[in-house]
C-alpha positions in Angstrom: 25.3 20.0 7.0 26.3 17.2 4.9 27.3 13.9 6.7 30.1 12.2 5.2 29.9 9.4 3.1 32.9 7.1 2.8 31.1 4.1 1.1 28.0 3.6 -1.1 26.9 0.7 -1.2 25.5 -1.1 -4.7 23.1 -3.9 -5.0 20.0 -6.4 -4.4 17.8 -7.0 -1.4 20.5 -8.5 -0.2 22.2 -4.9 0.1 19.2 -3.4 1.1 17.9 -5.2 3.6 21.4 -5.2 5.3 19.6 -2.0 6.7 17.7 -3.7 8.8 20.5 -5.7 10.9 22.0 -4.6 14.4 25.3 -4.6 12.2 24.5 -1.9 9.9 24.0 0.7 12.9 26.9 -0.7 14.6 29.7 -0.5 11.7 28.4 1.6 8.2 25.1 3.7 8.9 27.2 6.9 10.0 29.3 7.2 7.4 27.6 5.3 4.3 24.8 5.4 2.1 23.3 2.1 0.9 21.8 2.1 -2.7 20.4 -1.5 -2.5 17.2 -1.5 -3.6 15.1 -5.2 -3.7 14.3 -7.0 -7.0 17.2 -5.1 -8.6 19.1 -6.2 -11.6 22.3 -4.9 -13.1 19.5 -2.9 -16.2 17.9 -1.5 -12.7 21.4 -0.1 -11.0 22.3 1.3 -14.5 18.9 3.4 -15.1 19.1 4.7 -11.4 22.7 5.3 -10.9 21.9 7.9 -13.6 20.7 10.3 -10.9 21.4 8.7 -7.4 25.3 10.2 -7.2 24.5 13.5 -8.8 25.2 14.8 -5.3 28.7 16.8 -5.7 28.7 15.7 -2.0 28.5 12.0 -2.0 32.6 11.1 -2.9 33.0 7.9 -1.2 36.2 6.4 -0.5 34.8 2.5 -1.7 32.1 1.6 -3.9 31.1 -2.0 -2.9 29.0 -3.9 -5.3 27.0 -6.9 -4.9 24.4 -7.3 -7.7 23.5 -10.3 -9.8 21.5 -12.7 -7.3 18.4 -11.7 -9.3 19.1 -12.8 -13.2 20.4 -15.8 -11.8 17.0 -17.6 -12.8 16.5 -16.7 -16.4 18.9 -16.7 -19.4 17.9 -13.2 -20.1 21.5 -11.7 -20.2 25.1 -11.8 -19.6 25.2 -11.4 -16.0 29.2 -10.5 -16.1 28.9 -8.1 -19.1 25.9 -6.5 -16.6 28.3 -6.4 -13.7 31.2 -4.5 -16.1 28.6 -1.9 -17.2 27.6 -1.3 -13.9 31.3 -0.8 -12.8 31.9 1.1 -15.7 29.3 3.3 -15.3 30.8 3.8 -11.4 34.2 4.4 -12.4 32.5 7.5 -15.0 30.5 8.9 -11.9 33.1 8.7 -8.9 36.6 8.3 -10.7 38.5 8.5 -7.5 36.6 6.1 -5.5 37.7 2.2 -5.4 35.2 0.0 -6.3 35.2 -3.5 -4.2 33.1 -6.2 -6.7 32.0 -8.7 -4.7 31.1 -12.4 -5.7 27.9 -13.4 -6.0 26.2 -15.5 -3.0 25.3 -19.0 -3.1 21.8 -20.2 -3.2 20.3 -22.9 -1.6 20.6 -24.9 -5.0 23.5 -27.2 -5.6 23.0 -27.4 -9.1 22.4 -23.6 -10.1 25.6 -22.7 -7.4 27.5 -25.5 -9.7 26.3 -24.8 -13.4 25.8 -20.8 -12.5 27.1 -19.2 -9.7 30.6 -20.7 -9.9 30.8 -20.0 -13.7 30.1 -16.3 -13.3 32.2 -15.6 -10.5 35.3 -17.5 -12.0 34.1 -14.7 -14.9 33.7 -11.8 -13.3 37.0 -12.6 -11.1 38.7 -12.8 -14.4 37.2 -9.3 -16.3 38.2 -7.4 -12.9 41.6 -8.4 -12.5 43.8 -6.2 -13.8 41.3 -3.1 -13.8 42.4 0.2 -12.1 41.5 0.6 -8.6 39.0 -2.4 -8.6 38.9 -5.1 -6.8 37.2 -8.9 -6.6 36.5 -9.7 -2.9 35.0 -13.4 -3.4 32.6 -14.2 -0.2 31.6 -16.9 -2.1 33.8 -20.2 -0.6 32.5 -18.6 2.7 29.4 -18.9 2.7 28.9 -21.8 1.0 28.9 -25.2 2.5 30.7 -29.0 1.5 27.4 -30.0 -0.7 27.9 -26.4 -2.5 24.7 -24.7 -1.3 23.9 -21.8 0.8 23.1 -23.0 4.5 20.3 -22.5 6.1 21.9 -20.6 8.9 23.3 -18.0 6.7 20.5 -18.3 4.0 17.1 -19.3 5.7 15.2 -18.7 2.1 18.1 -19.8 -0.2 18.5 -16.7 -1.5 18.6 -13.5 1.3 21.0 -13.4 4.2 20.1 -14.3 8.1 21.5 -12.0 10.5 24.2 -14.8 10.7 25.0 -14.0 7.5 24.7 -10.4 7.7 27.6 -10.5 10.3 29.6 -12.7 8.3 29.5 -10.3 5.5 30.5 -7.3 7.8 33.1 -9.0 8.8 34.2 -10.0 5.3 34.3 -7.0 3.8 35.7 -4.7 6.7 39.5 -5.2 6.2 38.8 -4.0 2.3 36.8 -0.6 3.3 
């Protein structure tokens, strides 16, 4: 018997490693399946999404994405134009399903938040809008504190989530799934 899945989840570590929390159990692990895996990058989503919803079964309701965190670092692409293939390549597999695209996190770096972060979410807020049964959730201004970094409460590395943040998050997203 098939359990039913009403939301995949797309990303990171940050998406993986969710998991691991007392809030995954409590709110999403009967009826979602998360496709985080760590170290990804949008290239990484796009090769395996190639085979991970083959499933006829898998027809979630909400596709939430969170990917990015990862080429933040290099100038090695277009983060945003990443993002859009990714949500392209979603809206091919599950048609029907509402994809949620969230913002990407702060760091625990003023300046890369400021010259980066910021710049690509003001992007990627823009390219969504207006697209068919997707939506921007930006978590961003919450999680990010008056000197525009991550804190350490939420982000104890500057990059991955504390279980502080994992609950913020939950509670974030739930009124959009």
């Amino acid at each position: 018997m098939t359990r039913n899945i009403r939301i995949v989840f797309v990303g990171d570590s940050i998406t993986e490693w969710w998991q691991e929390t007392p809030y995954w159990s409590e709110t999403f692990a009967d009826h979602s399946l998360n496709l985080g895996v760590a170290g990804d990058r949008t290239e990484d989503v796009l090769w395996r999404l190639r085979t991970q919803l083959n499933d006829p079964y898998i027809q979630p309701e909400v596709i939430p994405v969170m990917i990015g965190t990862n080429h933040l670092w290099d100038e090695s692409g277009d983060i945003v134009a990443g993002q859009l293939a990714v949500i392209a390549r979603l809206r091919d597999l599950r048609p029907e399903a509402q994809i949620l695209v969230q913002s990407v996190l702060p760091t625990g770096d003023a300046g890369l938040n400021r010259m980066v972060v910021e710049p690509i979410n003001k992007r990627l807020a823009e390219a969504v809008a207006g697209m068919a049964d997707t939506q921007f959730l930006d978590l961003y201004p919450h999680f990010v504190d008056g000197d525009r970094r991550g804190p350490r409460n939420l982000f104890p590395d500057g990059v991955h989530l504390s279980q502080e943040g994992y609950r913020l998050w939950r509670d974030l997203l739930l009124p959009h799934v």
